[in-house]
C-alpha positions as CSV (number, residue, x, y, z in Angstrom):
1,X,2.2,-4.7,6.3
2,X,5.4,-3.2,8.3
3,X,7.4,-6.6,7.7
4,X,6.2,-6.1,3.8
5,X,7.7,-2.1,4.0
6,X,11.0,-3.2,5.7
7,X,11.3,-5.9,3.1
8,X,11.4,-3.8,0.2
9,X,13.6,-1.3,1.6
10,X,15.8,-3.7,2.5
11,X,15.2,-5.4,-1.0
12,X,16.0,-2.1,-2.5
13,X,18.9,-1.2,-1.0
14,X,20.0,-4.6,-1.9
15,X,19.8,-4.0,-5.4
16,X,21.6,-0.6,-4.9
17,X,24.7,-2.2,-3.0
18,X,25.0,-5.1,-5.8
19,X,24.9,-2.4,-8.7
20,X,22.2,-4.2,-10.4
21,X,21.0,-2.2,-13.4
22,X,16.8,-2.1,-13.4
23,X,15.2,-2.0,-17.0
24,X,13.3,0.6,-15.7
25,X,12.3,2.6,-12.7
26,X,12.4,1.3,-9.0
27,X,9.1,2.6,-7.0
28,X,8.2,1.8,-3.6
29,X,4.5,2.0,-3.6
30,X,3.0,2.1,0.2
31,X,-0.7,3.2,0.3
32,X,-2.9,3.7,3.2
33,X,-7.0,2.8,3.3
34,X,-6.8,-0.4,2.0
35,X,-9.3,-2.0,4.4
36,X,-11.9,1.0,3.6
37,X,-11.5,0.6,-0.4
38,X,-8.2,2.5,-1.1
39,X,-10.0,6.0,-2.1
40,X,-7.4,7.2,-0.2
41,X,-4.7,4.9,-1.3
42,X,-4.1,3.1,-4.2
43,X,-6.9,4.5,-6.6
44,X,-5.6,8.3,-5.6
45,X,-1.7,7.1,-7.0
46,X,-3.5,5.8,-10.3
47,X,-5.7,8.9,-10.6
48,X,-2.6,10.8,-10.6
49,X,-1.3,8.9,-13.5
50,X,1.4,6.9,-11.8
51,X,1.8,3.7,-14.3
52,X,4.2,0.6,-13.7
53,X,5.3,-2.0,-16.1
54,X,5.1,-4.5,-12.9
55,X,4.4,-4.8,-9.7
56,X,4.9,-6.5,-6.2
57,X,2.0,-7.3,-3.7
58,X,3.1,-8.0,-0.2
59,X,0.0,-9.2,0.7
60,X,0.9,-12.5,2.3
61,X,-2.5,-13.8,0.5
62,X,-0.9,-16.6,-1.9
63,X,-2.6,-14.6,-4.9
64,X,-5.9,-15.3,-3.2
65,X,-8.5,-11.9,-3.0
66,X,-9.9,-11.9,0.5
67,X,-12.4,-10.2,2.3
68,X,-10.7,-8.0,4.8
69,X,-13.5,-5.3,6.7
70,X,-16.7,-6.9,7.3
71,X,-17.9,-4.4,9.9
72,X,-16.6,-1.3,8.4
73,X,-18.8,2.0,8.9
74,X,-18.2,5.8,9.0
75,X,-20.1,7.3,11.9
76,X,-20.3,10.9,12.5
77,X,-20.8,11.7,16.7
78,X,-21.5,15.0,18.1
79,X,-21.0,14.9,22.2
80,X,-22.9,17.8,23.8
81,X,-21.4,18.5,27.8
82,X,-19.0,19.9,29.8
83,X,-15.4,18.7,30.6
């Protein structure tokens, strides 16, 4: 996903230097948890009532939904010992 943030900065500040006038509102939405669900990411922006008349998925999945985290499990460990 780094190659996807660098491209829309990059695509941004494209857009800036050409002095290309937006219909609306330029956001750079870049979430975090993802791979886990995006309680964390994605679904906490919406909860927060951020709305967009359209977006752009970097994803490079050709529109395709794909599984992503198989394996996935929270675990909580408590080590007893010295150190």
């Amino acid at each position: 996903m780094k190659g996807a943030v660098a491209a829309f900065i990059m695509a941004t500040r494209a857009i800036q230097q050409a002095g290309i006038e937006l219909a609306g509102d330029l956001a750079l939405h870049v979430v975090v948890d993802e791979e886990s669900g995006g309680h964390a990411g994605t679904q906490a922006v919406l909860g927060q009532g951020h709305k967009a008349d359209a977006v752009i998925v970097a994803e490079p999945t050709m529109g395709d939904i794909h599984l992503s985290e198989a394996g996935m499990s929270w675990e909580r460990v408590t080590l007893y010992g010295r150190s």
